[in-house]
C-alpha positions in Angstrom: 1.6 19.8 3.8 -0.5 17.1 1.9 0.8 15.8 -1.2 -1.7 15.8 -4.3 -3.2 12.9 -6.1 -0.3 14.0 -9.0 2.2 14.0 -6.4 1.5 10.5 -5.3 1.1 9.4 -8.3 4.3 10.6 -9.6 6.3 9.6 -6.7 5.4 5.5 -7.0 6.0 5.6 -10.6 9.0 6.9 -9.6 9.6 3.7 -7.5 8.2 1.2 -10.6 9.1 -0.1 -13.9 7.7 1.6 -16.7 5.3 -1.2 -18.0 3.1 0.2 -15.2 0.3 2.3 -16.4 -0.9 5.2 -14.4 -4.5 3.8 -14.6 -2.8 0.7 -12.4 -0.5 3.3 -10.9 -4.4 4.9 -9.8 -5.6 2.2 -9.3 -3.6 0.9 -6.4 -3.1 4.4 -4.8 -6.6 4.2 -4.4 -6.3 0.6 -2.7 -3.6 1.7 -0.5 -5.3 4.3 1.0 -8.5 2.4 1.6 -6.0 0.0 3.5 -4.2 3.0 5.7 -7.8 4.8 6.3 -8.7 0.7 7.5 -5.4 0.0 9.6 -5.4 3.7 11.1 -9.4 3.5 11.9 -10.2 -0.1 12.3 -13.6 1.0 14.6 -14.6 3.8 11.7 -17.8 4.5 10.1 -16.4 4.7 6.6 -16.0 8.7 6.8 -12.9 8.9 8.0 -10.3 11.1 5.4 -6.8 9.7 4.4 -4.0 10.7 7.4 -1.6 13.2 5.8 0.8 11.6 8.1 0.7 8.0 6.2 1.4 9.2 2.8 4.4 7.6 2.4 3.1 4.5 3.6 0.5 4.5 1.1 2.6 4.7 -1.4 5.2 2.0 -0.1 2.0 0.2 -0.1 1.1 0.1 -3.5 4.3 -0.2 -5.0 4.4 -3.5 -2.4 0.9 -4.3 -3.8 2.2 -3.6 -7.4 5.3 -5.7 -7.2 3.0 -8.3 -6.5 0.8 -8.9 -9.1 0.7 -12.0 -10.4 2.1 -13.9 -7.1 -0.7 -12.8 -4.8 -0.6 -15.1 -1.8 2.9 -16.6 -2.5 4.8 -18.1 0.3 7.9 -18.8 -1.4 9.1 -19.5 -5.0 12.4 -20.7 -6.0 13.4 -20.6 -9.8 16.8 -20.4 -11.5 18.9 -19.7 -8.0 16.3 -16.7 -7.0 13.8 -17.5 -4.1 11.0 -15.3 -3.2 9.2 -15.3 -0.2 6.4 -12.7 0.9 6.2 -11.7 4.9 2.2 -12.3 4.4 -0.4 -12.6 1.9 -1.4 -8.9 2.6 0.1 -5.9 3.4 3.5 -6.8 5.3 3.9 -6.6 8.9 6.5 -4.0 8.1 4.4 -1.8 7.0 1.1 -1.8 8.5 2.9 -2.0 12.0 3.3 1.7 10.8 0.2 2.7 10.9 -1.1 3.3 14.3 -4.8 2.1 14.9 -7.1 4.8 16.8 -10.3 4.2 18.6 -12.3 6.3 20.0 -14.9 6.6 22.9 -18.4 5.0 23.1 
């Protein structure tokens, strides 16, 4: 069964520190699921619905996106013994290796 908007919502906050409003919360929910509609349909005519199957990447997705505010494109950072180092500058590998592209017929 397909989670709700609420449901989604309430699940990443879930997974996020409260200074996160649910307008940015919204916000990159509705980026994520741009992404997964883009990954799962990469030959689509913009019509295609989300997958109910890739809800919970969609959420892992924004809460990746989310966590990286302020360091978008970093590489690596080292600062007071902690290092940080992102897989990619977008979604990681991880993830969007996930998401199964399909393709259809001409």
């Amino acid at each position: 069964m397909a989670m709700t908007d609420t449901e989604k919502l309430n699940k990443l906050m879930t997974m996020l520190d409260d200074d996160v409003s649910t307008n940015v919360a919204n916000t990159f929910l509705k980026a994520a699921e741009k992404a997964v509609i883009n990954l799962a349909f990469p030959f689509g005519d913009g019509t295609e619905e989300m997958p109910e199957k890739y809800e919970e990447e969609q959420i892992e997705i924004a809460a990746y996106l989310i966590s990286k505010r302020g360091a978008e494109g970093e590489v690596s950072h080292s600062e007071g013994g902690v290092s940080r180092t992102y897989e990619s500058g977008d979604i990681p590998l991880a993830l969007r290796t996930r998401i199964t592209p399909k393709a259809g017929g001409f």
